[in-house]
N, C-alpha and C positions, 0 to 999 in steps of 0.2 A: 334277567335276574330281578325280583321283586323282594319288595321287603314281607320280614316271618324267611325267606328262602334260609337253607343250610347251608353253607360254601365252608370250601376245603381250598388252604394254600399250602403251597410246600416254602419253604424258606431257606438254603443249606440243607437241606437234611429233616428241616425241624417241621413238621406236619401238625398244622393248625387246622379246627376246626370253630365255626363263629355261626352267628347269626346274619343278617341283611338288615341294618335297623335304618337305614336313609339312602336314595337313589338321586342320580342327579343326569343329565341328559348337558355334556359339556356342549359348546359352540363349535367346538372340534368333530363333533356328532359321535363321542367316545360315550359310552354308559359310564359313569364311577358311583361306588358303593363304601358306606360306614358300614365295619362290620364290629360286634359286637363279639369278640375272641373269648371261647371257652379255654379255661384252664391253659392259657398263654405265657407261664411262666419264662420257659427254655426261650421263646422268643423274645420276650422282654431281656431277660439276661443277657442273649446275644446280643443285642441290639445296643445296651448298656457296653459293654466288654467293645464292639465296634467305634463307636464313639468315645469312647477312654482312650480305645489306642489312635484314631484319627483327629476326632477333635471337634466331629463335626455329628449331628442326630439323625439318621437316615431312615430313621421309623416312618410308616406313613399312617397319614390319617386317612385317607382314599385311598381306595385302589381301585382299577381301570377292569371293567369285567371278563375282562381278556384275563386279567391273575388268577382270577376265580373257576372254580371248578362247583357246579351244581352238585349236592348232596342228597342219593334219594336213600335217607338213615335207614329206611326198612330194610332197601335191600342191601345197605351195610351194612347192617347187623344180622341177616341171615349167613350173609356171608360171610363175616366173624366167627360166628356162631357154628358152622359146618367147619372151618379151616380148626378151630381148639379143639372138635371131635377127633378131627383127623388127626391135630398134635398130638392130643394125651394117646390115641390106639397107637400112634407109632413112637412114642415113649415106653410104653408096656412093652412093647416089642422085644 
């Protein structure tokens, strides 16, 4: 993973999408990444609502490249894009 990269994490449920904006090469020989989260609300909110009932903030500022999933947006979006064809013909239905 390099930075400019797309990465997708999953959270409970909650599917993030971000940027790659700093890398870092631990002593542990781990990659960890600053990601810079699109439209992260639902996450935020949990995260908030977790710590209210626990007590403690378990957000991260890194994550370990292993959390990350490489993003290649074109061909997510093709494949968005053919899956709503196929919704709406089988709504008409």
């Amino acid at each position: 993973m390099n930075v400019g990269d797309i990465v997708y994490n999953q959270y409970h449920g909650i599917d993030r999408f971000g940027v790659v904006e700093q890398t870092r090469l631990d002593e542990d020989g781990w990659k960890y990444c600053i990601v810079d989260w699109v439209d992260d609300d639902k996450y935020k909110y949990a995260m908030q609502w977790r710590a209210s009932l626990i007590g403690v903030d378990h957000s991260l500022e890194e994550y370990r490249c292993s959390q990350l999933k490489l993003v290649d947006s074109d061909e997510w979006i093709r494949i968005m894009k053919k899956a709503k064809k196929v919704s709406k013909r089988i709504k008409n239905i």
